[in-house]
Each structure stands twice: as C-alpha cells, then as structure tokens.
C-alpha positions in Angstrom: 55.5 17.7 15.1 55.2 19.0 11.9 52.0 21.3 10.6 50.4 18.4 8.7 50.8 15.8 11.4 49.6 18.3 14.1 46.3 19.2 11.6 46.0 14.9 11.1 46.4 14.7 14.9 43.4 17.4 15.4 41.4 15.5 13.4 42.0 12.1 15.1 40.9 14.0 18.0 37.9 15.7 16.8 37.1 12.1 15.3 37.6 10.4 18.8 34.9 13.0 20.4 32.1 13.0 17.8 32.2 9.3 18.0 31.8 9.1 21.9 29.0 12.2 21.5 27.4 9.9 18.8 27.4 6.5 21.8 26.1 9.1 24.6 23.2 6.5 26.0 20.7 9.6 27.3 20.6 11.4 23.5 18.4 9.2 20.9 18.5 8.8 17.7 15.0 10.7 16.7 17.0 13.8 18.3 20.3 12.8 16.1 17.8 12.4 12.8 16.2 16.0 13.8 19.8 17.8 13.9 21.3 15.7 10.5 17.4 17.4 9.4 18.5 20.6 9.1 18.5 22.4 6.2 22.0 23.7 6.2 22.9 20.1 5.8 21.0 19.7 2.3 23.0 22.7 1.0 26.3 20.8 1.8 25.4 17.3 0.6 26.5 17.6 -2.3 29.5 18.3 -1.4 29.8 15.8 1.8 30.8 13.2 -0.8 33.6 14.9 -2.2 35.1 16.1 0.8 34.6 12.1 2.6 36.2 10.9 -0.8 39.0 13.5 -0.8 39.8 13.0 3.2 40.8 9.5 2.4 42.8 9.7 -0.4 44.9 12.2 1.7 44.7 9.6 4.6 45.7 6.8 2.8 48.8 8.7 1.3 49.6 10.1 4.9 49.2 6.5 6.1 51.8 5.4 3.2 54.0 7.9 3.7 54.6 7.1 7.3 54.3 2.9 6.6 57.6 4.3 4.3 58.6 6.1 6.9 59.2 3.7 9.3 60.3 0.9 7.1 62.8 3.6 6.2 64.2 3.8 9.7 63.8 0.4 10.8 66.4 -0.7 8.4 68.7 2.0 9.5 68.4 1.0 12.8 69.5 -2.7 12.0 72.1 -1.6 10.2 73.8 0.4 13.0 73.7 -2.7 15.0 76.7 -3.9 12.7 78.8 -0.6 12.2 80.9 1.4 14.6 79.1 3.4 17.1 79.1 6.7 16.5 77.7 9.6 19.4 74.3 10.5 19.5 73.5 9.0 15.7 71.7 5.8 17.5 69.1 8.0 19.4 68.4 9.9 16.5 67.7 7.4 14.4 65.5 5.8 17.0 64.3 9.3 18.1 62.7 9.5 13.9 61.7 5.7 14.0 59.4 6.8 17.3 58.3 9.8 15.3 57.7 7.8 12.4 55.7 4.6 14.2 53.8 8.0 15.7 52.8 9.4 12.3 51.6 5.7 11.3 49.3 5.2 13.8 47.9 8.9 14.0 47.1 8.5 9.8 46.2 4.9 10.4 43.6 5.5 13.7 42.5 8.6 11.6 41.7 6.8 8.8 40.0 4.2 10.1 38.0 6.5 12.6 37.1 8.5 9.5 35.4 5.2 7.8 33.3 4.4 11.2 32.0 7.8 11.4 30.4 7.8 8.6 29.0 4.4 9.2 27.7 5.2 12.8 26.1 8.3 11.2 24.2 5.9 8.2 23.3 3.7 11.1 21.9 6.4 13.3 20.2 7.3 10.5 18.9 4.3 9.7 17.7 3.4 13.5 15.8 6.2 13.8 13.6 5.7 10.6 13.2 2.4 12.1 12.0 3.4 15.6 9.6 6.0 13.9 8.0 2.9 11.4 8.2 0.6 14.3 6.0 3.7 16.5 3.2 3.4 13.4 3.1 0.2 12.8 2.1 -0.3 16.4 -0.2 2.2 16.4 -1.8 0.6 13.6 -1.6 -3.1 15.4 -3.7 -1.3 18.5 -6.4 0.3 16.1 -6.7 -2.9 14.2 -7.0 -5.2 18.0 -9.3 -2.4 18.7 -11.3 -2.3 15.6 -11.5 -6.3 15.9 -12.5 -6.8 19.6 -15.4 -4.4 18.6 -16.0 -6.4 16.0 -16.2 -9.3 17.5 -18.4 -7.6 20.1 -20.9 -6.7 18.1 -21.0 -9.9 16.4 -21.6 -11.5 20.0 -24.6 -8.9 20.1 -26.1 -9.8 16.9 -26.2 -13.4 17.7 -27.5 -13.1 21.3 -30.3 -10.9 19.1 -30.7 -13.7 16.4 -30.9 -16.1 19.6 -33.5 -14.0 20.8 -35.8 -13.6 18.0 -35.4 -16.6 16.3 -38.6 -18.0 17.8 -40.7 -14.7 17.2 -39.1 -14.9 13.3 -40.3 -18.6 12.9 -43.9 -17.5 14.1 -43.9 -14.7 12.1 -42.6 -17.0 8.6 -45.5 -19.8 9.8 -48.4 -16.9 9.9 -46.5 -15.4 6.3 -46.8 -19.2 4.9 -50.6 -19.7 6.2 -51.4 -16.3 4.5 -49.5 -17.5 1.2 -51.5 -20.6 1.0 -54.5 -19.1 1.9 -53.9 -16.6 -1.1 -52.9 -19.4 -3.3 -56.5 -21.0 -2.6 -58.2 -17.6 -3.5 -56.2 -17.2 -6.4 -57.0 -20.8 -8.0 -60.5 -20.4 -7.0 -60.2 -17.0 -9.0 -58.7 -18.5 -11.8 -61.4 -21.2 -12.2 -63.9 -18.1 -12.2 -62.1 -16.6 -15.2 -61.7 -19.8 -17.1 -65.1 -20.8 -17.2 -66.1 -17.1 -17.5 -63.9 -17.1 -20.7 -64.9 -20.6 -22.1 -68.5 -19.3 -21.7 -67.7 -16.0 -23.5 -66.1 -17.9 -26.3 -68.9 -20.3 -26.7 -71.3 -17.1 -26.8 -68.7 -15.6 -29.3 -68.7 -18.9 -31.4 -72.4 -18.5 -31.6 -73.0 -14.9 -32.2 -70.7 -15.2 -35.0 -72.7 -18.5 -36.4 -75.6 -16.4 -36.5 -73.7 -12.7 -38.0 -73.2 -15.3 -40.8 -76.8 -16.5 -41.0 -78.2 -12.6 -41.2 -75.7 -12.0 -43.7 -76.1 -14.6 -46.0 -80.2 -14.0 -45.3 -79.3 -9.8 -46.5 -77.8 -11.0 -49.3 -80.4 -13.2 -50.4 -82.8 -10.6 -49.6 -80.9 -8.4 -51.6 -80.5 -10.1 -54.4 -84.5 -10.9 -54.4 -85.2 -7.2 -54.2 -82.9 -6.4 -56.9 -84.9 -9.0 -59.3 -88.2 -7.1 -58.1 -86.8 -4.0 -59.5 -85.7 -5.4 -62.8 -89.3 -7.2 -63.2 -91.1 -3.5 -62.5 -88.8 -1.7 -64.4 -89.2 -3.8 -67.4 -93.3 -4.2 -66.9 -93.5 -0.6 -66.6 -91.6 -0.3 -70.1 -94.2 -2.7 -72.0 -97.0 -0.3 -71.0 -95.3 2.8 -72.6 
C-alpha cells in the first residue's frame, strides 16, 4: 500500500472510532456540547471550514482516481480472457484490480464517513441545546402550575371570606343607607331654614332700600330748602347795609 492510501486508510479508521465514541449510550450530549465548548475550538473555527472543504475535494479526487483505477483494470482483465495466456500476467492484473476495488472503497467509505461526522457532530450539537431549552421550559411549566394552584387557592379563600361576610356587609350597607336618608332629611329640613331665612333677608333688604331712598330724597329736599334760607338771609341782610 502506498503512503497516500495508508494515510486515507488511517483516516477511515480514525473516522470509524470517533463515530462509535460519538453513539457511546452512557456519555450525553450536555457533556459532548461542554468539550466542543472549549475555547481552543473557537481559535480553530475558522479554519474547521477550510480544512472540511479541502478533505473532500482530496476525497473525491482519491475516490475518482481509484473509480479510474478499476475501470482501468477491469477491461484488462476482459481482454485477457480472449488472448493467449501468458505466466503470471493474469494474477497480476487481478492482483491491481483487488488493489484497485481496495482503494475505491477506502476513498469512498472515507468520504462518506467524513460527511456523517460532521453531521452527527451538528446534531449533537443541536440535541443538547434542545435538552437544555426543554430543562427551562419545564422549569418554567412547574413555577407557572405552581404560581396558578396558589392562585386559585387564594381565590377559594377570598370567596369562602366574601361568603362569610356578605351578610355582615349587607347590614352594614342597610345601617349606611338609614344614616344617608336620615341626613338627607336633616339636610332638606336645613335647606328650608336657609331659604326662608334668605327670602326674609331679601324682603328686609327690599325694604331697607325703599326707605335709603325715601331719607335721601327727604336730604335732598331738605337741602335744597336750607340752601334757599341762605340765599333769602343773605340777600335781606344786604338791603339793610
């Protein structure tokens, strides 16, 4: 086997084990998430998609290489079927057909490992950020049945109290509307007072002002009588001079 089909083989192998490490039943996948956590793996992501890109292109040219490979000695087999049999030139055709059909499915398995690993490892991924939103959403579904069923207990409570002083709140609202009217009574018996208090005030008003008018008209008549006086013994006293 040559060196790059021995390095292809290794890495069919290595493949092969970090898939059956990745289905181990007893290691889940919160432990996986914690190890792909690390921090060495941030530093290397960007190139993990380089490297997963560049792995299968050399795959795939491995894997055509070898699908030529075997087409290649196939048809020499067939042909020496139908010419003269020479020694030991069968077996080693067939001996680089076997080595061939080897390198196809060593590239092929590889390749096709290659594309599930990386899937198994997104899935991993992806069930473990599941199971940890699935762990708080279910600790919020108990504190919300929790929160409700006290709820709801306390809501019982409040109406076995309603139940129990409904009867002392309708006494207490009867003696409240008894006082009311009582007050209303007091209060139109008050404002009867007032409104004949204030009709009589007005009246009085009417007639106090009836009679400011009479004195004043009576001053100025007075007035005007004494101001004639003065002229008459004003002039009377000039007639003597």
């Amino acid at each position: 086997m040559t060196l790059q089909w021995a390095a292809v083989a290794s890495f069919l192998y290595a493949e092969i084990g970090l898939i059956l490490i990745f289905c181990l039943p007893f290691i889940p996948p919160q432990r996986w998430q914690k190890i792909f956590s690390f921090s060495v793996w941030g530093k290397i992501a960007t190139f993990w998609n380089k490297a997963f890109l560049t792995i299968i292109v050399l795959l795939i040219v491995l894997f055509l290489d070898a699908v030529r490979e075997v087409r290649k000695y196939s048809s020499a087999a067939d042909m020496e079927k139908f010419l003269p049999s020479k020694p030991g030139v069968h077996e080693h055709t067939h001996m680089k057909l076997f080595r061939a059909q080897r390198n196809l499915y060593i590239s092929g398995f590889s390749l096709f490992f290659w594309l599930v690993l990386r899937r198994l490892v997104t899935l991993i991924t992806q069930l473990a950020k599941e199971t940890s939103n699935k762990g708080v959403l279910k600790t919020q579904a108990e504190n919300t049945n929790e929160a409700a069923k006290n709820f709801m207990k306390e809501n019982e409570r409040l109406k076995q109290l309603l139940k129990g002083s409904n009867k002392e709140a309708e006494h207490n609202l009867e003696a409240e509307s008894k006082k009311l009217v009582e007050e209303q009574k007091k209060l139109k018996t008050e404002l009867k007072k007032t409104s004949d208090a204030l009709s009589k005030a007005q009246n009085d008003m009417m007639t106090m002002k009836m009679q400011s008018e009479s004195l004043s008209k009576e001053y100025d008549q007075l007035l005007k009588e004494y101001s004639e006086l003065q002229n008459r013994l004003w002039k009377g006293n000039k007639k003597g001079l």
